[in-house]
C-alpha positions as CSV (number, residue, x, y, z in Angstrom):
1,X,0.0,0.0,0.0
2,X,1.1,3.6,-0.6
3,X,0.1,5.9,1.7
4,X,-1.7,9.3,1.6
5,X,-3.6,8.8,-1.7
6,X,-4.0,12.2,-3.4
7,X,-7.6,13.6,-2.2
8,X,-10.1,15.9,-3.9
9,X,-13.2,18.0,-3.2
10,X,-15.8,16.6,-5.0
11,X,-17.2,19.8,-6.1
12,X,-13.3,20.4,-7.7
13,X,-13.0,20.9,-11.5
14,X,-10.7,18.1,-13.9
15,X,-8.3,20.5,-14.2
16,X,-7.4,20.9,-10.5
17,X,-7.0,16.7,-10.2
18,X,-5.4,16.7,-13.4
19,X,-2.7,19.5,-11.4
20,X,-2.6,17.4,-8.2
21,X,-2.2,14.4,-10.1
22,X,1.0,15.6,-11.9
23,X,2.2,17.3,-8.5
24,X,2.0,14.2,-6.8
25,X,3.0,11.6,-9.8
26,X,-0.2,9.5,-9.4
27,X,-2.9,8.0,-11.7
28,X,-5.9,8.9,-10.2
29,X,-7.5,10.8,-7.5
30,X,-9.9,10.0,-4.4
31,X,-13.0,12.1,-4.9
32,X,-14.6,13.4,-1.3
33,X,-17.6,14.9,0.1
34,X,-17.3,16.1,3.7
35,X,-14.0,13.9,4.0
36,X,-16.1,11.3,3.4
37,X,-14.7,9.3,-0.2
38,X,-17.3,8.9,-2.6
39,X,-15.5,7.9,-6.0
40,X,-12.3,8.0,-7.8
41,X,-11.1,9.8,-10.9
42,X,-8.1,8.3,-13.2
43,X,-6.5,9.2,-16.1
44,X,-8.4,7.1,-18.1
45,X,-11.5,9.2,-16.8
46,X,-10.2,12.3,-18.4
47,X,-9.3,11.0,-21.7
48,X,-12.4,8.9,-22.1
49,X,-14.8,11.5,-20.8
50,X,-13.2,14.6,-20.8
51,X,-10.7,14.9,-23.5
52,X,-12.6,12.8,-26.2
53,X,-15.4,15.0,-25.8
54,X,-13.4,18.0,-26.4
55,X,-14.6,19.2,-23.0
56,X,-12.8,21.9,-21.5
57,X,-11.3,20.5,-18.0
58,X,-12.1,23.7,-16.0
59,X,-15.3,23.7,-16.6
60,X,-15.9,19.7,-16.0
61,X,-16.6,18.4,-12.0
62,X,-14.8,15.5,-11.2
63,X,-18.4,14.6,-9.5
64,X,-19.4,14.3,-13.1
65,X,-16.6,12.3,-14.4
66,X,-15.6,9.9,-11.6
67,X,-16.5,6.1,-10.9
68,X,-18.3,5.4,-8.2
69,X,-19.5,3.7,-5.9
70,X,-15.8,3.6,-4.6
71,X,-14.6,-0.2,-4.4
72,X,-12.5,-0.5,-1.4
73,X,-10.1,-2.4,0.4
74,X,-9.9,-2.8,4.3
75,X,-6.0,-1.8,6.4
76,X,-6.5,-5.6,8.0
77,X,-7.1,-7.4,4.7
78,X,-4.6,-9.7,3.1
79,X,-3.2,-9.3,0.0
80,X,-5.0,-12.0,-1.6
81,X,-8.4,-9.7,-0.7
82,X,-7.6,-6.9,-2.5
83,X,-6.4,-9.0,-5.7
84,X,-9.6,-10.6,-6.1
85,X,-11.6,-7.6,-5.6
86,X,-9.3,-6.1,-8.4
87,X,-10.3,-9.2,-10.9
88,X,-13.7,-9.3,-9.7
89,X,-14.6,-5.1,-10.3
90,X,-11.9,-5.1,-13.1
91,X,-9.9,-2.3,-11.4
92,X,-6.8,-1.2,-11.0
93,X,-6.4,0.6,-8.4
94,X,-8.2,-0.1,-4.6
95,X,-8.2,2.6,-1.8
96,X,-7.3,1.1,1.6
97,X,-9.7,2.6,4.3
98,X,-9.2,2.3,8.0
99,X,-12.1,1.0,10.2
100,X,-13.6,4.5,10.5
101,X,-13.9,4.4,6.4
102,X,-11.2,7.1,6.1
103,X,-8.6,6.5,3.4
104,X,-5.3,5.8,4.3
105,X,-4.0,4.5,1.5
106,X,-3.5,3.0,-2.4
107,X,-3.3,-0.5,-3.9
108,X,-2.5,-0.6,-7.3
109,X,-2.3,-3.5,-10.0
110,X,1.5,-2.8,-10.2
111,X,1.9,-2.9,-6.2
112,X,0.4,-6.7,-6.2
113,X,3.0,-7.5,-9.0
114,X,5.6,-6.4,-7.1
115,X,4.8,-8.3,-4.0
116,X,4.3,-11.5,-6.3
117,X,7.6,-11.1,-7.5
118,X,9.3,-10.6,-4.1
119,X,7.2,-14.0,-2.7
120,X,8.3,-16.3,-5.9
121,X,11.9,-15.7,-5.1
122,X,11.6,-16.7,-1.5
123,X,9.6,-19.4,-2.5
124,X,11.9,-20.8,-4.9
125,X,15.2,-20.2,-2.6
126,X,13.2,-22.2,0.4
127,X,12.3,-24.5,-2.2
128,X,16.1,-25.1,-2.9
129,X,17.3,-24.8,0.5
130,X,14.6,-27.2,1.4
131,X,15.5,-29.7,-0.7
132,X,18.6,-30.0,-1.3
133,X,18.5,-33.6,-3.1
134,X,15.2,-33.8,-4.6
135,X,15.2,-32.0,-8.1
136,X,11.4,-32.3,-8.7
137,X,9.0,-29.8,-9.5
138,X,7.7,-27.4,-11.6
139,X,9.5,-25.4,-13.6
140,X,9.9,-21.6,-13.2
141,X,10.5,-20.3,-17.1
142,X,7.6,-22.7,-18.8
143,X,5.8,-24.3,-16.2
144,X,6.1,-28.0,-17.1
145,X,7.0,-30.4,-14.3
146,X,10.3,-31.8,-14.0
147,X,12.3,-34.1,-12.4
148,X,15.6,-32.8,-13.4
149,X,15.5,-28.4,-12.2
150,X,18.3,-26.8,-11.8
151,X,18.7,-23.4,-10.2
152,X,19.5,-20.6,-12.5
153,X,19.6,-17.1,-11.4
154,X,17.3,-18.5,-8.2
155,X,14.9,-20.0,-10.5
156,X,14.4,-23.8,-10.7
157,X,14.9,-24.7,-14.2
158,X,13.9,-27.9,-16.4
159,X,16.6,-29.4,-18.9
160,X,14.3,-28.3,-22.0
161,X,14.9,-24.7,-21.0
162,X,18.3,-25.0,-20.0
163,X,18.9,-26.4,-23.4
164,X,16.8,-23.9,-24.9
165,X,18.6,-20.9,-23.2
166,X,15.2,-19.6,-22.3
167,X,16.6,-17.5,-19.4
C-alpha cells in the first residue's frame, strides 16, 4: 500500500486533479464529500470523458466524471483480498480505508506484481534450500514439471529450457 492517496473535493474541476495528479505523480485521484470518499477519478477518466469530448477540464466536476460507488479495500485485509476484488470489479487501483472508512491509503495493480515477485523468489530459494537432493518440481520459465530443475539465477529450471537458453 502507498500511503496518503491524493484527495479531492468533489465539487473540484478536472483540471485541478489533473494538477494534483501531476504534482503528486499518481494516476488517479480520491474524490470526497465532507471527507467522506465517494469515487475515484483516473487518467483514463479524463481521456475517455473529458478529452474525447473535447470538453474543456475547467469547466468539467470531477463529480461528473468519476467512478463510483468507490470499491475499497480494508488496512487488516490480506493481500490475496484486495487481488480478487481487483479481478472481480476489473480495477486497478483499490483505496485502503481504515475501520472509520477514512482512506489511508493506495493499492494498485502494479503494487500486487511487485509483492508477487518478491514472494516467488523466496519461494523458490526455500524450495532449494529445502530440498537440497530432490530435483522435482515445476519449472519456473515454462511451467512444465520436471524431475531434473536446476537453479539458475534462483529460479528452478527444467533441462528443456536449459537447453533452450530460455533465461
Amino acid at each position: 500500500m502507498r500511503p496518503n492517496p491524493t484527495l479531492i473535493s468533489i465539487k473540484s474541476t478536472t483540471a485541478e486533479a489533473a494538477a494534483l495528479m501531476c504534482r503528486d505523480d499518481v494516476g488517479s485521484c480520491i474524490i470526497t464529500e465532507n471527507g467522506i470518499p465517494k469515487g475515484i477519478v483516473t487518467e483514463q477518466d479524463f481521456n475517455c470523458k473529458v478529452m474525447a469530448k473535447n470538453l474543456l477540464p475547467g469547466s468539467v466536476r470531477v463529480e461528473d466524471v468519476m467512478s463510483s460507488p468507490l470499491i475499497t479495500v480494508g488496512e487488516e485485509m490480506p493481500v490475496s483480498v484486495a487481488a480478487k476484488k481487483m479481478i472481480e470489479h476489473k480495477v486497478r487501483r483499490l483505496p485502503v480505508t481504515n475501520a472509520n472508512g477514512k482512506v489511508t491509503g493506495m493499492v494498485t495493480v502494479r503494487d500486487l506484481l511487485g509483492v508477487t515477485n518478491e514472494i516467488n523468489e523466496i519461494m523458490t530459494e526455500l524450495l532449494v534450500i529445502n530440498r537440497p537432493d530432490d530435483k522435482s518440481g515445476i519449472c519456473g520459465v515454462c511451467g512444465a514439471m520436471s524431475a531434473d530443475l536446476m537453479p539458475i539465477d534462483g529460479i528452478l529450471v527444467c533441462p528443456n529450457c536449459r537447453e533452450q537458453e530460455r533465461i
